[in-house]
N, C-alpha and C positions, 0 to 999 in steps of 0.2 A: 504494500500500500504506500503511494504516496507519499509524502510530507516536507515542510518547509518551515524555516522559523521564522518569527513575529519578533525581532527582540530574541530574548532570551526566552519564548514560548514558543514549543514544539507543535505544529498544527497539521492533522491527516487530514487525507481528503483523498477522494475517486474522481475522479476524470474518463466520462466513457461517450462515445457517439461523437457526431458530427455535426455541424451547421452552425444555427445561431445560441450562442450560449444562455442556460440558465444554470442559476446557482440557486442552491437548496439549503437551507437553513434551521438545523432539526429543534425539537421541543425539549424542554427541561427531561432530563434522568434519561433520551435516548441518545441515538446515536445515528449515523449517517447509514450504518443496515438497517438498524430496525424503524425507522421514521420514512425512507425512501428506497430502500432496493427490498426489504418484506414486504412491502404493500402495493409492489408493482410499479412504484411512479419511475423507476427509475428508466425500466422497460420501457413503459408506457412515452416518457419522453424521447427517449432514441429512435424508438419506433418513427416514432413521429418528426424525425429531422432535428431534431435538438443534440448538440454537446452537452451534454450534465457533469455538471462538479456539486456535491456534494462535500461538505466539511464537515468533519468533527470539531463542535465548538469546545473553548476550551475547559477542562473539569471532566470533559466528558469522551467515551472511545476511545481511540487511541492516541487523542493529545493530550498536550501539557495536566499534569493536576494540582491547582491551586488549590491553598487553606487561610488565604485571607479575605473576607466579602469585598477588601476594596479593590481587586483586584481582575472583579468578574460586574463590572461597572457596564449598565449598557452599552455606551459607547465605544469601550473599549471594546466588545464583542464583535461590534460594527466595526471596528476599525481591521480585528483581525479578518472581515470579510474582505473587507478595501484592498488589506493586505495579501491575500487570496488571489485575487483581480491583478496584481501588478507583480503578483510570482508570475501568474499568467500569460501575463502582458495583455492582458484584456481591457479595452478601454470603458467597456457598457458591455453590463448583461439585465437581460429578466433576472427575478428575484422571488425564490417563493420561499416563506416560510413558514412553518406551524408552530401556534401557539407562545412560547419564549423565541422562537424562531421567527415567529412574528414580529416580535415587537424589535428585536435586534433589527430585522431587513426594515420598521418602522422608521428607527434612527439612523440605519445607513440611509435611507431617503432622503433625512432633515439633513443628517451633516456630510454627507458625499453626495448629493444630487446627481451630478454629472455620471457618475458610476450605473444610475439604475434609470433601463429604459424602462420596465415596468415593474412594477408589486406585484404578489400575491399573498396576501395576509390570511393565512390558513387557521381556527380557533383562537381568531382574537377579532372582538368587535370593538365596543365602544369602553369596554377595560382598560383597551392602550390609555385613554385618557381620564378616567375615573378609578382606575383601579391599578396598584402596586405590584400584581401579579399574584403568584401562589399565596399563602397565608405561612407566616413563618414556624406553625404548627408542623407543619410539613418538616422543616431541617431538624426540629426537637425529633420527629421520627424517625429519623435517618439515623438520626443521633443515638438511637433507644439503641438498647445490647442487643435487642431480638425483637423481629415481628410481636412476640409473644407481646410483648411490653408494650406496643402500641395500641390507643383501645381510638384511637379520631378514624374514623372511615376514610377520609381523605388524607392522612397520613398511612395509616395502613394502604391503601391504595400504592400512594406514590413509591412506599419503603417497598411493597412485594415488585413493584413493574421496575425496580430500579435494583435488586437483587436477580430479577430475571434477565437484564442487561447485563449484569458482571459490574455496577459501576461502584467508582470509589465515591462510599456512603458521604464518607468526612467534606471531600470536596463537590459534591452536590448541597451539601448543608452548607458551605462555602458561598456558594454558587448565588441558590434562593435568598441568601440575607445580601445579596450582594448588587442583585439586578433586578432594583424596585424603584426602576424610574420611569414617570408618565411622558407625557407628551402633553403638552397645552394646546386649546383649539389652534391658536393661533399657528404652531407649529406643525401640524394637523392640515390644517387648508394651506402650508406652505409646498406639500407633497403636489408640484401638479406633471404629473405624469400620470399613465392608465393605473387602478390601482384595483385589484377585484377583493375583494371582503367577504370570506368565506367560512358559513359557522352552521354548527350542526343545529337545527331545532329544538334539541334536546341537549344541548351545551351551556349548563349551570355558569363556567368557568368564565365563557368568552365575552360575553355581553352582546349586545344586539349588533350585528353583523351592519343592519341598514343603516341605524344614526353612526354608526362611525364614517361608513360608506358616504354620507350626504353630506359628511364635512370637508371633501376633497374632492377639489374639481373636475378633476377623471375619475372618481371614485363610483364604483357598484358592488353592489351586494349578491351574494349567491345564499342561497338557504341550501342546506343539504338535510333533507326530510329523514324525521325520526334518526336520528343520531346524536351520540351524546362527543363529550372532548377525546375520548379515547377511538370511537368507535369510524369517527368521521374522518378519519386518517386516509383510509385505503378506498372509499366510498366512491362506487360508479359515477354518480353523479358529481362529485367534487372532482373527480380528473377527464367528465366530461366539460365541465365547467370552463375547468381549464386549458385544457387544448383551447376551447371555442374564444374564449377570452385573448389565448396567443396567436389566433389564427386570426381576429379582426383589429390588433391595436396595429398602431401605426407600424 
């Protein structure tokens, strides 16, 4: 596999297919296999004429692993996207990301514009700007000695799907205290490029896909029916969504 440094942080990544580039940007506790090459999208974009690079952001697979929160800052996440882009030598690519993966490709938008011809904001709606992300309940479970010890359903949650990844607990709990930054409207309607906003109906997590969607001038909304934050990953209709989204922006 892969990989490049950032500084003094180690960052993997896949690079597979050809054409025009998109970069993928995975969700808290996965990884660049299980967020995009398990769920098909990885196929699914090559197929379809795409170069895909995928990263491991960093805390997580097979990059760097931090144990300081200041140190997993959203914009720094963003930056080692940038960074990504200019190992590359890529000057613009599409951009999808799910859920913390969102909200990173959210502020690569604000503070590298030029970098990104389009968005895809995958399980994150209007949270990017009313909401800090996970709830820090979640690192306390990471933190527990055992499952056993976890009694929060949503830490339990995060602690089994992130032991079924193989990932380092410590710097996950790192991670979540560390990249609890909003977006302000203002910064929000400064995104003007295509921008799609994509959230399952049944996604407690993300917040409403539309009012984030109608605060950015090329921004639209996709609903993906009956699916919850985990489930609307791999879902027919989200990577129908998306080809149709890449096949009409500019």
């Amino acid at each position: 596999m892969p990989s490049f440094h950032h500084g003094d942080i180690e960052i993997a990544y896949l690079d597979e297919g050809a054409g025009d580039p998109i970069v993928l940007v995975h969700g808290f506790a996965s990884t660049k296999e299980t967020n995009w090459v398990s769920p098909g999208w990885v196929s699914t974009l090559t197929r379809a004429g795409r170069r895909v690079i995928a990263l491991d952001n960093r805390g997580h697979g097979q990059s760097s692993k931090l144990y300081d929160p200041a140190l997993y800052h959203t914009t720094l996440l963003a930056g080692d996207v940038r960074a990504l882009l200019d190992h590359l030598d890529i000057a613009r690519a599409d951009v999808m990301g799910y859920s913390m993966g969102a909200r990173i490709t959210s502020f690569l938008a604000v503070t590298y514009p030029i970098r990104v011809r389009a968005a895809i904001l995958g399980g994150l709606g209007i949270r990017l700007v009313d909401g800090v992300g996970l709830p820090t309940s979640i690192a306390e479970a990471l933190e527990a000695r055992s499952l056993d010890d976890v009694t929060d359903p949503a830490g339990r949650m995060f602690r089994k799907f992130a032991e079924q990844t193989k990932s380092d607990l410590r710097a996950l709990a790192a991670c979540i205290r560390g990249t609890r930054q909003t977006l302000d409207p203002d910064q929000v309607a400064s995104i003007n490029v295509p921008v799609l906003v994509a959230a399952g109906t049944k996604d407690d997590l993300a917040g409403s896909a539309h009012e984030l969607a109608a605060m950015m001038p090329q921004g639209r909304a996709l609903d993906i029916p009956d699916r919850d934050h985990m489930l609307a990953v791999g879902d027919k209709v989200y990577k129908e969504g998306v080809l149709d989204f890449l096949n009409q922006r500019p």
